[in-house]
C-alpha positions in Angstrom: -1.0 113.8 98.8 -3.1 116.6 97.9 -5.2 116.8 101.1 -1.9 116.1 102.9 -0.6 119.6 101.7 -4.0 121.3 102.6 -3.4 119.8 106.1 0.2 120.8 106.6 0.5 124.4 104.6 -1.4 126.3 106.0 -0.5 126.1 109.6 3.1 126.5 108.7 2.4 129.8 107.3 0.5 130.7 109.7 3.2 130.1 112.0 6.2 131.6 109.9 3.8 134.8 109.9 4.0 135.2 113.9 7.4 134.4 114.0 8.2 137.0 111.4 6.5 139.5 113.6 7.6 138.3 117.0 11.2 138.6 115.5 10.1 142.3 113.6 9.0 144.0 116.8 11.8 142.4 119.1 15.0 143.5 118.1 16.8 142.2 119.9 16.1 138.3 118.9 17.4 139.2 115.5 20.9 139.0 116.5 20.8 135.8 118.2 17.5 134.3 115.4 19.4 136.0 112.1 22.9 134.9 110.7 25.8 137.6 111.3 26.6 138.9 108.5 30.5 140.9 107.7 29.4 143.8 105.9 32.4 144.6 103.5 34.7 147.9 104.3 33.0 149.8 101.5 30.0 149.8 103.6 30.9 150.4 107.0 29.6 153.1 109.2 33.8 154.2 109.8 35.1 153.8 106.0 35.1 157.6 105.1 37.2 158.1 108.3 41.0 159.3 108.5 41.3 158.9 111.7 43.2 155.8 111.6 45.6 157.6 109.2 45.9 161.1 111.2 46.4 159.2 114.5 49.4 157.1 112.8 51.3 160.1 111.0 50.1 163.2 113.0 52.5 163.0 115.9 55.8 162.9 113.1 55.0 166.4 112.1 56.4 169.5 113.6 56.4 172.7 113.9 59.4 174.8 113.0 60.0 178.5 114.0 63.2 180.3 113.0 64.6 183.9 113.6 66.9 185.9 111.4 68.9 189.1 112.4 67.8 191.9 109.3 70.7 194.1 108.7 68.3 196.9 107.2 68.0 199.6 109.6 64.5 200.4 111.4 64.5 202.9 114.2 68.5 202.7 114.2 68.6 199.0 115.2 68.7 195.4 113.9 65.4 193.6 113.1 64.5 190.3 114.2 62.4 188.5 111.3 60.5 185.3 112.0 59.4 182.4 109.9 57.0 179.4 110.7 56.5 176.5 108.8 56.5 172.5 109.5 58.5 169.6 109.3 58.2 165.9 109.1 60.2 163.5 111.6 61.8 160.9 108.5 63.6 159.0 111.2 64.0 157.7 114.9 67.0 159.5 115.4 65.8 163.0 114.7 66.5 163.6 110.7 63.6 166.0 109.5 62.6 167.1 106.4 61.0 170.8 105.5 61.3 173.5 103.2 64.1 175.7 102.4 62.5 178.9 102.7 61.3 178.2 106.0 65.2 178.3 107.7 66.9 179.8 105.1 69.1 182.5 106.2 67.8 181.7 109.7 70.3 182.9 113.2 68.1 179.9 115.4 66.0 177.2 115.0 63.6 175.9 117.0 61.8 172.9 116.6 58.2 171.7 118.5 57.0 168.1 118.6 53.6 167.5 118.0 53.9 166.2 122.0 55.3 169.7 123.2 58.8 169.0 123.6 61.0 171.9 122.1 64.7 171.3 120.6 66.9 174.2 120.4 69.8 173.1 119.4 68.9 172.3 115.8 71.8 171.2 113.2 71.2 172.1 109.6 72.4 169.0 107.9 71.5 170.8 103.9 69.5 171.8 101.8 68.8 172.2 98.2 67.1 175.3 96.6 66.4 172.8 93.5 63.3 171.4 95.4 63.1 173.9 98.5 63.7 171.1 100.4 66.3 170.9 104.0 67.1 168.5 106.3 67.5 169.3 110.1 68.6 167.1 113.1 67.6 167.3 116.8 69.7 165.0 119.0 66.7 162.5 120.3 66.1 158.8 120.1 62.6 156.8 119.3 61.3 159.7 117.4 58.2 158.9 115.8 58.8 159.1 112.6 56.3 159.2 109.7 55.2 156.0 108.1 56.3 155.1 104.5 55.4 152.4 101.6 58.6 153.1 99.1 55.9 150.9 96.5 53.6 153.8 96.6 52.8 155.7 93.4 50.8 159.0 93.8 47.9 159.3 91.1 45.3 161.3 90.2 42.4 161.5 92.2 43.8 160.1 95.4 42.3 161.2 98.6 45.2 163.0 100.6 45.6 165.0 103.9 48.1 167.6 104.5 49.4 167.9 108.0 50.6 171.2 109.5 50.7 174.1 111.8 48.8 176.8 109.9 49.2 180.6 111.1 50.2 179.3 114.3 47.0 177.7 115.0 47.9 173.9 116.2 48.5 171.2 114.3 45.5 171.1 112.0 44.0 168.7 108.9 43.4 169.7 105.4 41.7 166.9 102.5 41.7 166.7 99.3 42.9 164.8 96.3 45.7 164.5 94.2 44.6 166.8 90.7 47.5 166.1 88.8 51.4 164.8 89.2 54.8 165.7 87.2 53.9 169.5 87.7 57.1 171.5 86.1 57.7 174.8 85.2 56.0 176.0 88.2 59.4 177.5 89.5 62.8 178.3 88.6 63.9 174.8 88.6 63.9 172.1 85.9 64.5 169.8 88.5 61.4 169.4 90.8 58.1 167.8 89.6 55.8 168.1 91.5 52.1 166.9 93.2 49.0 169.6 92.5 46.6 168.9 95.1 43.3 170.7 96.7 44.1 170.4 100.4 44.4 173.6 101.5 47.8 174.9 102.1 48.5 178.4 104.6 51.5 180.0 106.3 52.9 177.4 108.5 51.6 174.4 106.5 54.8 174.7 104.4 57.5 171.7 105.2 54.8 169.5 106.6 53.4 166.6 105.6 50.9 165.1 102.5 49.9 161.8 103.3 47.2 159.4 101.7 44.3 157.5 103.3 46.3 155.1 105.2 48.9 157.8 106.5 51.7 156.7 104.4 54.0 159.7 103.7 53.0 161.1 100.0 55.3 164.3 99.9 56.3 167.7 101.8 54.1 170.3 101.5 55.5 173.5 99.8 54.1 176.4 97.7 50.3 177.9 97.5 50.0 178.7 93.9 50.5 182.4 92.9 50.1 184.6 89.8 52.0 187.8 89.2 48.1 189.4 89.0 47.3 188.4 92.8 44.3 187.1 92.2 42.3 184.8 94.6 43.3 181.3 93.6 41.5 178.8 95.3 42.5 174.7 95.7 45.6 175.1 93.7 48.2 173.8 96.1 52.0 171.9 95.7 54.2 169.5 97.4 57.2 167.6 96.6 56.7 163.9 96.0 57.7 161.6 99.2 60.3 159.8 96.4 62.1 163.1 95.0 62.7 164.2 98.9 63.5 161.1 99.8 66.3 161.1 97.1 67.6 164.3 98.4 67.4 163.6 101.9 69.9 160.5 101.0 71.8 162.4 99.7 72.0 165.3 102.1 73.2 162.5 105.1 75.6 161.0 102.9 77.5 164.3 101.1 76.1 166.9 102.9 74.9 168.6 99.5 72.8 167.3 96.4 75.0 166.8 93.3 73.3 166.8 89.8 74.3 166.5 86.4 74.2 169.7 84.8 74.1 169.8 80.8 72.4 172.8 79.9 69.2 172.9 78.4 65.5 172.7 78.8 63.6 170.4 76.4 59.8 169.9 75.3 58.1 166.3 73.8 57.4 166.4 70.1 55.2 164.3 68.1 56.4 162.6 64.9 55.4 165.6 63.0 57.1 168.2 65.0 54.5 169.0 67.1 54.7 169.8 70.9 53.0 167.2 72.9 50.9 168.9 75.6 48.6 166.0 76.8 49.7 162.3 78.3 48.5 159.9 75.4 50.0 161.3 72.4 53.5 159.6 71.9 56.7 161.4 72.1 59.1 161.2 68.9 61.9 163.2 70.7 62.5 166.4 72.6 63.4 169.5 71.6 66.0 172.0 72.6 65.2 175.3 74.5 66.5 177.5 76.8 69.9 176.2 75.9 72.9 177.7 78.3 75.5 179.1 75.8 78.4 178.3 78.2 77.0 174.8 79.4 78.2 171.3 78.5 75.6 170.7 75.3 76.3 173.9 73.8 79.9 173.7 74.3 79.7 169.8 72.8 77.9 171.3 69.4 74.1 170.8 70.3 72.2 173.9 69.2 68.6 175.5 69.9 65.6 173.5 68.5 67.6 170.1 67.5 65.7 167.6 68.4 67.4 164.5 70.6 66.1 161.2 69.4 68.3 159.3 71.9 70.7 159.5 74.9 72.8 156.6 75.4 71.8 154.5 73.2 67.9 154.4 74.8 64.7 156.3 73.0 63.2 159.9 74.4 60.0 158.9 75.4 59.5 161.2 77.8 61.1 164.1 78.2 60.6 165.0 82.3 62.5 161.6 83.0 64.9 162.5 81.0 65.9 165.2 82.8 65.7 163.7 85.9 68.0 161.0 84.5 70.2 164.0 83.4 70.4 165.5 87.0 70.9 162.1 88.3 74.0 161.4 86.5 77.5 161.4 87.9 78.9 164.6 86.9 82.4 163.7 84.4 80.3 160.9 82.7 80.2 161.2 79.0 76.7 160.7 77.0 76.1 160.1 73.5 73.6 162.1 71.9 71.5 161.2 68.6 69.9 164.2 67.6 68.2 164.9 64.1 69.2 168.9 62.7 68.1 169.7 59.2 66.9 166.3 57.8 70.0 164.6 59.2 70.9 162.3 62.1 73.9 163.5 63.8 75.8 162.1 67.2 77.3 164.1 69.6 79.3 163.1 73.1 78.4 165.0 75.9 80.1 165.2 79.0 78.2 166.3 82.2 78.9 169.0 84.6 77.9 169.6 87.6 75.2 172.1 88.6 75.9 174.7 90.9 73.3 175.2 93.6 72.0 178.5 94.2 71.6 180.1 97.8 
């Protein structure tokens, strides 16, 4: 058996050798010699490209440019003021979503599809300064109109593109990722949370669109991040998530306007030993009163600054930004009961909602 081996080994290797390097310096046997093998998507030449996603949601953003007649005098005569900013197409029939600020006060609107056609005869469905958000419609059919997953949750460190028309350049691209969600106190209105991002954000980009890495609509694009000493704040950017103007797009087709709940007051997460919470892991105890309108519905109902609510309706505060949104979401005329703690006591106190009067 021994001398069998001897016999048959080493003219196989010897042969496995020259095949080995007949196959090395002919490429192109290995394809048709070798197995094919399905690299996974984590390792193929194309996977750090948004192309895919840019080509899908690109053509459901446009631009918007409106035109306001100043009645400050220059030179003895009117001033015309211009705005630009974006939109997003949000369905077939020509409903599209942008900021506020970008048509409000505004004498004409005209509106420019990322295929060239222009619509000047624009309707101004509503709007709501709460979010800065405003829905427009254009009278067109098989719009395309920006893709959506409603099971979609935004977190931290997603990889996101904003989509706009920045200083009038042509619809342009800017990545980043998400760098935090639930943003508040950012501006005048207890009502918005919303998405800090990196992707860059210019004149013109506001009203467009955020989407993530498969084009899916992720929010509107809305405010570059100031502070009252100008300085030169870099990859600090905002939008409002896709399911808060979503909401207030509903809303706008069905009433026309956004009605919210108004009870009047701010309120901050505590700890169980009166601490404010300032991070996301330490649990909330309850929510204390601030900024407390002393004409509003809680005041008027008995709540006072600084109590602490420990429940509404009957359900634990466990976190105090969706109670408020809870709070704006409520039907206006609907009492709630309040269990708040004042003074080493638990006291309960019904509180019937208003409804909050939108600023122009």
């Amino acid at each position: 058996m021994l001398k069998l081996f001897k016999f048959i080994l080493p003219p196989l290797f010897t042969g496995l050798g020259i095949a080995f390097l007949v196959v090395l310096f002919n490429p192109s046997l290995r394809s048709t010699l070798l197995p094919s093998m399905n690299l996974p998507a984590a390792m193929s030449s194309e996977h750090m490209s948004f192309a895919d996603a840019v080509q899908k949601a690109a053509p459901s953003v446009v631009t918007i440019f409106s035109e306001s007649i100043s009645n400050q005098p220059r030179y003895k005569r009117q001033n015309t003021v211009q705005a630009l900013g974006s939109g997003v197409i949000m369905t077939q029939d020509g409903y599209i979503l942008t900021n506020y600020h970008v048509i409000k006060n505004a004498d004409l609107i005209i509106v420019t599809l990322a295929d060239g056609r222009r619509f000047y005869d624009v309707q101004v469905i509503g709007f709501d300064t709460q979010t800065d958000l405003a829905l427009l419609k254009i009278s067109a059919e098989h719009l395309p109109k920006i893709p959506v997953n409603d099971s979609f949750k935004p977190r931290v460190g997603d990889v996101v593109l904003a989509i706009g028309n920045p200083l009038n350049l042509g619809q342009t691209i800017t990545q980043g990722i998400i760098s935090a969600t639930g943003k508040q106190n950012l501006i005048d209105s207890p009502y918005s949370s919303l998405l800090q991002m990196d992707a860059a954000i210019n004149v013109g980009n506001s009203g467009g669109a955020l989407v993530n890495s498969r084009g899916d609509l992720v929010g509107i694009t809305s405010a570059q991040f100031k502070t009252h000493e100008n300085l030169d704040i870099q990859g600090i950017f905002f939008a409002v998530p896709y399911s808060i103007a979503k909401d207030v797009m509903d809303k706008l087709i069905k009433h026309g306007r956004v009605v919210r709940g108004y009870l009047g007051f701010s309120g901050t997460g505590i700890d169980s030993t009166g601490k404010d919470v300032s991070d996301n892991f330490t649990p909330v105890a309850g929510m204390r009163i601030s900024q407390l309108d002393p004409f509003g519905p809680a005041w008027k109902a008995g709540i006072r600054e600084t109590d602490i609510v420990i429940k509404i309706g009957g359900i634990a505060v466990a976190n105090p930004q969706q109670v408020l949104e809870k709070l704006a979401n409520t039907e206006p005329g609907k009492e709630l009961e309040f269990e708040i703690y004042r003074d080493g006591k638990i006291l309960k106190v019904m509180v019937t909602v208003a409804e909050l009067e939108d600023e122009q």
